[in-house]
C-alpha positions, 0 to 999 in steps of 0.5 A, a space after each residue: 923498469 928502472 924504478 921497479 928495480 930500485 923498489 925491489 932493492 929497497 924493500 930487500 933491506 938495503 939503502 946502499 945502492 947505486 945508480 946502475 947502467 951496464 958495462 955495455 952501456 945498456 939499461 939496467 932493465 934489458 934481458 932477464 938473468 936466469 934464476 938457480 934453486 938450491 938444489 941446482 947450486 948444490 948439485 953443480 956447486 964446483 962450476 960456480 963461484 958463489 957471490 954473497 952481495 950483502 953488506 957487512 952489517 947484515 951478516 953474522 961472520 961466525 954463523 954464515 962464513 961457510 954455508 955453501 962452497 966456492 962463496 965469496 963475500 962482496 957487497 953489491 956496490 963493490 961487485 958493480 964498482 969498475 974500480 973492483 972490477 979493474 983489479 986482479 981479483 975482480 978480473 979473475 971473479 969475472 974471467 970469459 965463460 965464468 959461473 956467477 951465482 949471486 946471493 942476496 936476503 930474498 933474491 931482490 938484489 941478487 936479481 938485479 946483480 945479475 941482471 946488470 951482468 947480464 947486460 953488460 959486456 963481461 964474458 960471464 953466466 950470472 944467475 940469482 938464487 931463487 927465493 934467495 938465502 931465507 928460501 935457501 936455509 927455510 929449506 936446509 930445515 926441511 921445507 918442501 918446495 913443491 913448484 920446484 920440479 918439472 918432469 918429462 918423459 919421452 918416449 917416441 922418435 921419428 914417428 911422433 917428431 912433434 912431440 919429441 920437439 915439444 917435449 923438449 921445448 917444454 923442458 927448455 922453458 920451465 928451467 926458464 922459469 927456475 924449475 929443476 927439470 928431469 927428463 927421462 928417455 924410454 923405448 926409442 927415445 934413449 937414441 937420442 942419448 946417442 952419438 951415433 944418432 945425433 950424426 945420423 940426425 934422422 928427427 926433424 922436428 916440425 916448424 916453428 920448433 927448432 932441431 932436436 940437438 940444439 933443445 937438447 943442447 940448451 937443456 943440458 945446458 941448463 943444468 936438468 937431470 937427464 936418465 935412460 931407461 937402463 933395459 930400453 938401452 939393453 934391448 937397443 943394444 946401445 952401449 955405455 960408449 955410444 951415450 
C-alpha cells in the first residue's frame, strides 16, 4: 500500500515527497479518508477550510489565488511537517472537530493527505477532492459529471421496515463512494423528518442493519440533500416545528 501510494504521488507530478508515517504512529496505508465532489464543497464551503497542497511552482498566484472560499495554500510536505503542525497557525488549521478538505492536480496527493490525517491522532474530518482541481475547473466550464448523483425515494414506515433500513443503507454507502446523494421522504415516510417520531422510535429495522436514526445520522452527516414531499406533510399534518 505503501508503494502504491507513493506511485500515485509520483505520477501526480510532484517529486517533493516525504516518508510518511501518522501521528498516531500508524501506517500511511490504514482507513480510507472520505472523498468530496465539488458540488458538496460548494454547497457546504463555510464549514471547510480548503488546503491547496501544491508546491509553489505548480501555481499560477494571479489566476488561482481565489478559485474556491476559505483556501489556504500549503504544500503537502509543510501540511505533514510537525515542525508546521506545532505553531499556532498549524494549531489552529488543525483544531478538534476541524473540516479539511485537501486539494492537489488530480486527487492523488490530496488523497494521500488526507489519508495520513485520517490515521493520525488529530482531531480532525479530512477529505480529498475528487477528481482533484482539473475535475474541479473541467466542470466550472461546463462538464456534466453523470456518476455523480444518487437518488433515493422512500416512502414506506413501519409496514416495510426492511426496506426503509436498506434504503437508508444504500444512501450511506454511495456517499461512501463520493456520490451526492438525494434522499426524498414521500407519504408516510416524511415522519421520519420528525422529532416527534424519532422519540416515539417505533421502526425497527431488521438485523443485521442498524437503527434508522443512526443511518439517518450518518447520512446527514454525510453532507446529502435530504426533501419532504411538502403536501405529504399537510396531509400528516406535520408542522415546520416538528421537522
Amino acid at each position: 500500500k505503501f508503494l502504491l501510494n507513493y506511485f500515485r504521488i509520483m505520477c501526480d507530478g510532484s517529486g517533493l515527497t516525504p516518508s510518511l508515517s501518522s501521528g498516531s504512529g500508524k501506517a500511511i496505508g490504514g482507513a480510507s479518508s472520505p472523498s468530496i465532489t465539488r458540488r458538496q464543497l460548494l454547497r457546504f464551503i463555510d464549514d471547510f477550510t480548503v488546503i491547496d497542497i501544491r508546491e509553489d511552482a505548480e501555481r499560477k498566484d494571479d489566476e488561482e489565488k481565489e478559485y474556491i472560499k476559505n483556501i489556504q495554500f500549503i504544500p503537502m510536505g509543510k501540511v505533514l511537517s510537525g515542525a508546521f503542525q506545532r505553531t499556532d497557525d498549524g494549531k489552529q488549521l488543525l483544531k478538534d472537530g476541524a473540516k479539511l478538505c485537501f486539494v492537489c492536480p488530480r486527487g492523488g496527493r490530496a488523497k494521500v493527505t488526507a489519508d495520513w490525517f485520517y490515521n493520525s491522532s488529530f482531531n480532525v474530518q479530512p477529505y480529498y477532492l475528487k477528481g482533484g482541481l482539473t475535475e474541479f475547473r473541467e466542470q466550472e466550464k461546463g462538464k456534466v459529471v453523470i456518476d455523480d448523483d444518487f437518488l433515493m425515494i422512500l416512502t414506506k414506515l413501519e409496514d416495510d421496515p426492511e426496506k426503509v433500513g436498506v434504503g437508508l443503507q444504500l444512501c450511506v454507502a454511495a456517499a461512501n463512494k463520493g456520490k451526492t446523494v438525494t434522499l426524498v421522504l414521500m407519504h408516510d415516510a416524511t415522519r421520519l423528518a420528525t422529532k416527534s417520531y424519532a422519540k416515539d422510535n417505533k421502526l425497527v429495522c431488521p438485523e443485521p442493519l442498524k437503527p434508522w436514526n443512526e443511518l439517518l445520522k450518518t447520512v446527514i452527516s454525510k453532507m446529502a440533500n435530504i426533501y419532504c414531499c411538502n403536501t405529504c406533510l399537510k396531509i400528516r399534518k406535520i408542522q415546520d416545528d416538528d421537522l
